[in-house]
Each structure stands twice: as C-alpha cells, then as structure tokens.
ROVEXKOL-177190 format. One line per field, with one value per residue: residue number from 1; x, y, z of N, C-alpha, C in turn; chain. Coordinates in steps of 0.001 Angstrom, whole numbers, plus 500000, padded with zeros to 6 digits. Layout:
REM residues N
num <- (NUM ...) .
nx <- (X ...) .
ny <- (Y ...) .
nz <- (Z ...) .
cax <- (X ...) .
cay <- (Y ...) .
caz <- (Z ...) .
cx <- (X ...) .
cy <- (Y ...) .
cz <- (Z ...) .
chaine <- (A ...) .
END
This chain:
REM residues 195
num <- (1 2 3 4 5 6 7 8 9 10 11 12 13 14 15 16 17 18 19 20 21 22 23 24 25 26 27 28 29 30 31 32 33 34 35 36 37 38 39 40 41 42 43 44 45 46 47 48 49 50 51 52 53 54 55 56 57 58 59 60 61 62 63 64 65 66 67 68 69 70 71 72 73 74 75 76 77 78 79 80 81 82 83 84 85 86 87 88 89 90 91 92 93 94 95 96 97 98 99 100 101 102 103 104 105 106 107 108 109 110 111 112 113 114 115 116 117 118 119 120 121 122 123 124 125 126 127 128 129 130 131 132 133 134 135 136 137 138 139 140 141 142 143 144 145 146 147 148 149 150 151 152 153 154 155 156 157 158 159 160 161 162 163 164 165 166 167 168 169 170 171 172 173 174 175 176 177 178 179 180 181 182 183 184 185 186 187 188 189 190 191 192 193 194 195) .
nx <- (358748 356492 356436 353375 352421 352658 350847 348741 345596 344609 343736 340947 339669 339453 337623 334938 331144 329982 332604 335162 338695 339605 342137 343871 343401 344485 346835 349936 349122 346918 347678 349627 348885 347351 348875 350335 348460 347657 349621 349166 348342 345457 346197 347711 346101 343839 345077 346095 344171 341619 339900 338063 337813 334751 334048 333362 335970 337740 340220 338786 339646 341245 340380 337411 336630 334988 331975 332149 331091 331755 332053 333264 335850 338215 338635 339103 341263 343148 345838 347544 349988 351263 351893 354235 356311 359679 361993 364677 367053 369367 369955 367713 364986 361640 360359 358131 355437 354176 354047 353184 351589 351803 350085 351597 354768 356207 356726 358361 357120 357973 357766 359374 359286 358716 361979 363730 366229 367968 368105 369630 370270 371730 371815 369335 368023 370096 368743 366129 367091 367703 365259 363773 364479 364226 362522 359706 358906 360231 360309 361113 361503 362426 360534 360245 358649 359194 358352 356532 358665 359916 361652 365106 366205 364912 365278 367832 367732 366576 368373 370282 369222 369208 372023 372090 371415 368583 365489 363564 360155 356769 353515 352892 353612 352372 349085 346434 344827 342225 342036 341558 342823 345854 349017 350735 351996 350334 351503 353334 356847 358131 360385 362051 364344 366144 366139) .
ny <- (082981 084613 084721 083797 086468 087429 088089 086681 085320 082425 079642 078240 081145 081729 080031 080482 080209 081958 083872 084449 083877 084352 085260 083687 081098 078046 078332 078610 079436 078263 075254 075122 075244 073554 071550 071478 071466 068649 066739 067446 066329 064918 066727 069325 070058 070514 072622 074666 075636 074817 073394 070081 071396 072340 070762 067269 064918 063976 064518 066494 066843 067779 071060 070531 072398 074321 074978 076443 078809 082129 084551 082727 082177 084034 083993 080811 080824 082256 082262 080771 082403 082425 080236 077661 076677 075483 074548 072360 073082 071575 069429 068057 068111 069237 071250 071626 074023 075999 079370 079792 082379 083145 084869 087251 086262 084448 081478 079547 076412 073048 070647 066899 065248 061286 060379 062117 062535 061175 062847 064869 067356 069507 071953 072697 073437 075617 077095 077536 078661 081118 082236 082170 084030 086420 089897 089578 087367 087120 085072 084010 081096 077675 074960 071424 069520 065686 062468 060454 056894 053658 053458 053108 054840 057372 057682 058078 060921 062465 063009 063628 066356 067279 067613 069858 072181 071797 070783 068277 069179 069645 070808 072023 075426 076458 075668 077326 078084 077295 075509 071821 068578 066779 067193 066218 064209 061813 061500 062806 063819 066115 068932 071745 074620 077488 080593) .
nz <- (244781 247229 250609 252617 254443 258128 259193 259200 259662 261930 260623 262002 262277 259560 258627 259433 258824 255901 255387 253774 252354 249579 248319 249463 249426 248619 249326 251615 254327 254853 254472 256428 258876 258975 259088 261346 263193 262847 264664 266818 269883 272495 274665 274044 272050 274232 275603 274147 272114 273087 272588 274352 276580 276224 274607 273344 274912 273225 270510 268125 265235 262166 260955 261949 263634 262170 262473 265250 266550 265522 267624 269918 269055 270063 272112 272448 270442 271222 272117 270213 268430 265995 262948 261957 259313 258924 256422 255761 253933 253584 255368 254637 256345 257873 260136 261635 263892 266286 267657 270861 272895 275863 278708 277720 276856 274873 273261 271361 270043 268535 266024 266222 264212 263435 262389 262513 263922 262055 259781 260963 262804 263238 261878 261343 264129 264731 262744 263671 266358 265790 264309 266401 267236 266194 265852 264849 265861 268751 270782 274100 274400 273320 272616 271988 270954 271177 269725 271619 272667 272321 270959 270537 268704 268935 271905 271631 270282 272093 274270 272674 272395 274907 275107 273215 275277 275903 278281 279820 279994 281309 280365 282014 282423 280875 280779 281722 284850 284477 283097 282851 283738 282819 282767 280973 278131 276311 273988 273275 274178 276594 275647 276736 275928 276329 274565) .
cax <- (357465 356243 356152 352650 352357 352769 349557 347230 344753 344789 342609 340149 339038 339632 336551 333547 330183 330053 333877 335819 339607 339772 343353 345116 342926 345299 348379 350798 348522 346004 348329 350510 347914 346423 349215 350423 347068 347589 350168 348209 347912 344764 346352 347704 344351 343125 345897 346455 342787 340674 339002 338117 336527 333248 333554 333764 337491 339015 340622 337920 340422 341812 338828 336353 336530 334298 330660 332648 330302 332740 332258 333832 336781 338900 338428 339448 342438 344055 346894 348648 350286 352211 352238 355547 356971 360875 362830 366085 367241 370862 369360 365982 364189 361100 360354 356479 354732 353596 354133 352902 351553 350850 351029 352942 355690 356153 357184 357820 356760 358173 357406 360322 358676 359950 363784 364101 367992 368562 368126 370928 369089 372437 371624 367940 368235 370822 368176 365106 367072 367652 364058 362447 364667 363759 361607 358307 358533 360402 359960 361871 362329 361615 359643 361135 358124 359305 357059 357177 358845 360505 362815 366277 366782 363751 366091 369091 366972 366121 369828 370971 368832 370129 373836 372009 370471 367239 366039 362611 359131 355487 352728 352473 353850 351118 348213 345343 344028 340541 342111 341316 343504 347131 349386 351940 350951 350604 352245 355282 358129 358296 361884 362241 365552 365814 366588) .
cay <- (082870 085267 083565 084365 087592 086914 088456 085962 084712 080958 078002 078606 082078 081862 079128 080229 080138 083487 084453 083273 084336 083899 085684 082948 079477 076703 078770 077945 079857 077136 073846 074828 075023 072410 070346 071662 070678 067147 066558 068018 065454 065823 067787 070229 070511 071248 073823 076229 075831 074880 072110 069441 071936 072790 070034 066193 065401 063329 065788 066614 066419 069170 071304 070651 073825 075339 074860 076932 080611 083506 085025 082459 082392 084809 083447 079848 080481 083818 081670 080652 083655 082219 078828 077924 075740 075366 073411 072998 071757 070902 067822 067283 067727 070198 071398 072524 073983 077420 080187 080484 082955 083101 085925 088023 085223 084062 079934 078256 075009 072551 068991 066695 064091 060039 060335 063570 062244 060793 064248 065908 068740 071273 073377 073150 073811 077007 078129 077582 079110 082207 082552 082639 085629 087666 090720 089076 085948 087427 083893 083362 079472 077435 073664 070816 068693 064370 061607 059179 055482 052552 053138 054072 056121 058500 058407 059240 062410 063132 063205 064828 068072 067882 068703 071675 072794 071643 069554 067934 069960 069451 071768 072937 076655 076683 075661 078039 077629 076989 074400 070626 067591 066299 068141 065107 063700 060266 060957 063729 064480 068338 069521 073446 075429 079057 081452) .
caz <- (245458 248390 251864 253596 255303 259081 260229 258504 260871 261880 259915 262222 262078 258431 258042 259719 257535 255379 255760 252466 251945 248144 247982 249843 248960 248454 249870 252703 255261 254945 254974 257664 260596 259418 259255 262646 264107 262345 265244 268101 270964 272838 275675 273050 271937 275024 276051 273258 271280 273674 272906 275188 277685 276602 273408 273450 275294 271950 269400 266413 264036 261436 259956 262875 264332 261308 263255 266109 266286 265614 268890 270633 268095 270217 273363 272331 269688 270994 272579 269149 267530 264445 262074 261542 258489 258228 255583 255857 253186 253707 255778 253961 256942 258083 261100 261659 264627 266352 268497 271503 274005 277333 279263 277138 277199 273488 273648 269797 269509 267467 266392 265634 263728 263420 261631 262583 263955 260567 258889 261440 263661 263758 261073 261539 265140 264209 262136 264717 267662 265034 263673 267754 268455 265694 266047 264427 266640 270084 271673 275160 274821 272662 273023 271063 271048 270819 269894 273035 272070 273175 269802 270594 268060 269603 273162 271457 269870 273692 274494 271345 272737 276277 274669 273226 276560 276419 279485 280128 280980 281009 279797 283224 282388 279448 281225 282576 286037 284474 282149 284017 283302 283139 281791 280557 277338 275941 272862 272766 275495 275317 276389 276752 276093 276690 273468) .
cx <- (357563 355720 355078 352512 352037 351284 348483 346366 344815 343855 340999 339058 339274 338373 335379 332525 330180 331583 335006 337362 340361 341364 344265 343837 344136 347023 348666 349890 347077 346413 348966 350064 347352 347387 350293 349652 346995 348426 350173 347809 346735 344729 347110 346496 343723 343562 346381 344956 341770 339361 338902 337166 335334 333008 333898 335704 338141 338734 339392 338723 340819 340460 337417 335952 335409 332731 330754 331649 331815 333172 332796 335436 337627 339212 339177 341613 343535 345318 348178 348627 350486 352221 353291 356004 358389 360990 364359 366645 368595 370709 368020 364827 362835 360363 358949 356346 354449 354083 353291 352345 350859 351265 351958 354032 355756 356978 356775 358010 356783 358176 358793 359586 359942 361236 364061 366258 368449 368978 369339 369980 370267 371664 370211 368003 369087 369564 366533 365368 367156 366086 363099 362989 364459 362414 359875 357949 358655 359946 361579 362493 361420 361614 360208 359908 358116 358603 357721 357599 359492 361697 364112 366832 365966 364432 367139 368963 367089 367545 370523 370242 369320 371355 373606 371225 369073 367365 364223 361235 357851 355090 352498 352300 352550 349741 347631 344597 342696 341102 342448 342541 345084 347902 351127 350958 351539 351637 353358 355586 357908 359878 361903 363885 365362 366395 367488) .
cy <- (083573 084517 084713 085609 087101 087176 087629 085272 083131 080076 078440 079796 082423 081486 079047 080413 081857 084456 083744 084586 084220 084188 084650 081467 078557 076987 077928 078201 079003 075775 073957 074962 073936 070901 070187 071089 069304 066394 066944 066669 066213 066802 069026 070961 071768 072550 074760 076295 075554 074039 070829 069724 071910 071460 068116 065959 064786 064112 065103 066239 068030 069578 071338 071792 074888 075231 075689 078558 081868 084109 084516 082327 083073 084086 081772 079695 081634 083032 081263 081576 083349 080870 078873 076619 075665 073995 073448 071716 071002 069387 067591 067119 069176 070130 072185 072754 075237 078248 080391 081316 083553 084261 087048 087589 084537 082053 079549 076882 074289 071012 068001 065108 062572 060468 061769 063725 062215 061673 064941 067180 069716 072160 073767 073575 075199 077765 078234 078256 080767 082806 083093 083676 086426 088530 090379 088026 086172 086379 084048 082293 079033 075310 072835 069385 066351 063666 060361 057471 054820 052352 053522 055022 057839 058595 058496 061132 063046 063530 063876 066219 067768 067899 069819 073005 072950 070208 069087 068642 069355 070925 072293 074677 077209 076723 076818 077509 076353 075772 073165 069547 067595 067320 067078 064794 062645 059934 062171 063760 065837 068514 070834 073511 076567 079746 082481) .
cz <- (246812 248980 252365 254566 257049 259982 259733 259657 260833 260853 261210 262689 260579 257831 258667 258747 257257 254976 254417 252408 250510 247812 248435 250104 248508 248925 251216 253851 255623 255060 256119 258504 260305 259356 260618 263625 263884 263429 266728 268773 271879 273800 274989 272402 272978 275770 275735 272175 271580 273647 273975 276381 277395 275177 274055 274126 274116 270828 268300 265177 263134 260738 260969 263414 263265 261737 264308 265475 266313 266745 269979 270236 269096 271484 273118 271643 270212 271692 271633 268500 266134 264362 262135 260494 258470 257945 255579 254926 252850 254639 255115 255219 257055 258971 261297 263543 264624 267318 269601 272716 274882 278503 279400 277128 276073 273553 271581 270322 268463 267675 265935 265589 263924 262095 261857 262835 263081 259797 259473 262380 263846 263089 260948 263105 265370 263731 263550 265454 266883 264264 265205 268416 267412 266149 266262 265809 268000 270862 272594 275403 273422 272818 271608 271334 270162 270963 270917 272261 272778 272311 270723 269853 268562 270445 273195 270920 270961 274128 273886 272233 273978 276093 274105 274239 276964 277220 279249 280526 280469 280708 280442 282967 281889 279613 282086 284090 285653 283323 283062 283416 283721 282054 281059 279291 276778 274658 272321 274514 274985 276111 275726 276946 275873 275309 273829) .
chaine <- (A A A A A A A A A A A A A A A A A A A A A A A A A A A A A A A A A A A A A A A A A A A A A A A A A A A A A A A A A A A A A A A A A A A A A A A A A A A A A A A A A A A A A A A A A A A A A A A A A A A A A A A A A A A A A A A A A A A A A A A A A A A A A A A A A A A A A A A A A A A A A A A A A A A A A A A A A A A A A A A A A A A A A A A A A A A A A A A A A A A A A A A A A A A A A A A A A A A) .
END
C-alpha cells in the first residue's frame, strides 16, 4: 500500500461546498488531520488554525471548518504544513501530529497520548528525530506535546524526555502578535528539543 503523497492539502481545504477529492475518500489523508485535530486543545486551535479569533473561543470540533468560505482558507490554515502518522511497531505505539511553520522555521508536533511510557518511546523517538530532519519535513525542533496529570506515570514521561534533551516551553515562539490569549494550555505540557 502507497503512503499519501505529501502535498495533499489539509481536511480543511479539502471540504469546502463544491470541491470533492474522489481519488483519496476514505484514505489516510482524511483520518490523519482529523485525528490530529481530535487532540487539539483550544489554544492549539487558536494558534496554528485560527479559530477562536473571529469564531466562538471553544474548539468546533473535527469537520467544523466546512461552512469556512474558501477565501479565507489560506489565511487561517497556512501555518500547518504536514499530517503526520507514525507506527512503530516494535512498541505498538503511534505517534500523530503536524508540522509546523512559522516564519520559515519548520517545528513537528507531536502528541504523546495516555501509556505512551508503557509502549517505550526509544525507537519511536529514533525514528521521529530521523523523519523531522529529512528533506520533505526540514523541521529545526521538534514539540513533544504531554497531556497534563497528577498521574505519575505522565511525570515520569516528562522526565523520560528531559534525558533526551527536551526541556519545557510554551506556545509563545508559535504565537502571532495579533493572536490574543495565554499561551499555556490546560491540557498538554509541550517540551521542545532541537533536531
């Protein structure tokens, strides 16, 4: 099976009214933004897709974005370059999020769902820090987005990545002047390490 061609446009310039991609209906290029966006806190939202500003501030949800006029389409989404799915299947785990960029400054973003420890993160983490320096992707750092808890196994996760040189950051870098709010969010830690 052929993996997605990298230039496919996101979920939401895929689904405005009139615009149908019949060649890739039920493919990967349609689950994996939307199950990227399924893990979108609303300051994520509001800092790489742009909702929040001119829409209600609590995330729409996956799929909302199809009432969105075309013409603003560019203006809202041009910030995420690339979906990203890995499986790695020597731990059973898989690693979703996106690319991306600000500034000409490429940043992957990745989510590390609950048991993500359980699974092991070397060899997915080997392969992550190897996928954001290739050519296609050319990411600088890359974002290791943790869901916030009171578990301990979630702030041994946090600790596990500061032995691989990621440390603590907010969304600060990511944020636009003209974008309002906090840039901490209620429900991931993000810790950045450099590629």
């Amino acid at each position: 099976m052929r993996s997605p061609p990298l230039d496919i446009p996101s979920s939401i310039e895929r689904n405005w009214a009139g615009n149908t991609w019949p060649e890739y209906k039920g493919e990967a290029t349609h689950t994996i933004p939307e199950e990227c966006e399924r893990l979108f806190c609303d300051k994520l939202f509001m800092t790489f897709l742009g909702e929040g500003n001119d829409m209600r501030q609590e995330s729409l949800g996956v799929g909302a974005f199809q009432n969105i006029q075309p013409n603003h389409i560019g203006l809202m989404h041009d910030r995420i370059r690339r979906w990203i799915e890995v499986w790695d299947y020597t731990s059973d785990a898989i690693f979703r999020g996106f690319v991306a960029d600000v500034d000409g400054e490429q940043t992957l973003f990745v989510f590390l769902e609950d048991g993500a420890l359980s699974h092991g993160l070397k060899s997915g983490l080997i392969a992550l820090f190897e996928l954001a320096g290739i050519d296609a992707f050319d990411c600088s750092q890359i974002v290791a987005c943790v869901k916030r808890s009171q578990q301990t196994n979630e702030m041994e996760l946090v600790r596990s990545l500061g032995w691989c040189g990621f440390s603590l950051t907010t969304l600060k870098p990511w944020v636009t002047c003209s974008d309002p709010g906090s840039v901490i969010s209620s429900k991931w830690l993000f810790l950045v390490a450099e590629v």
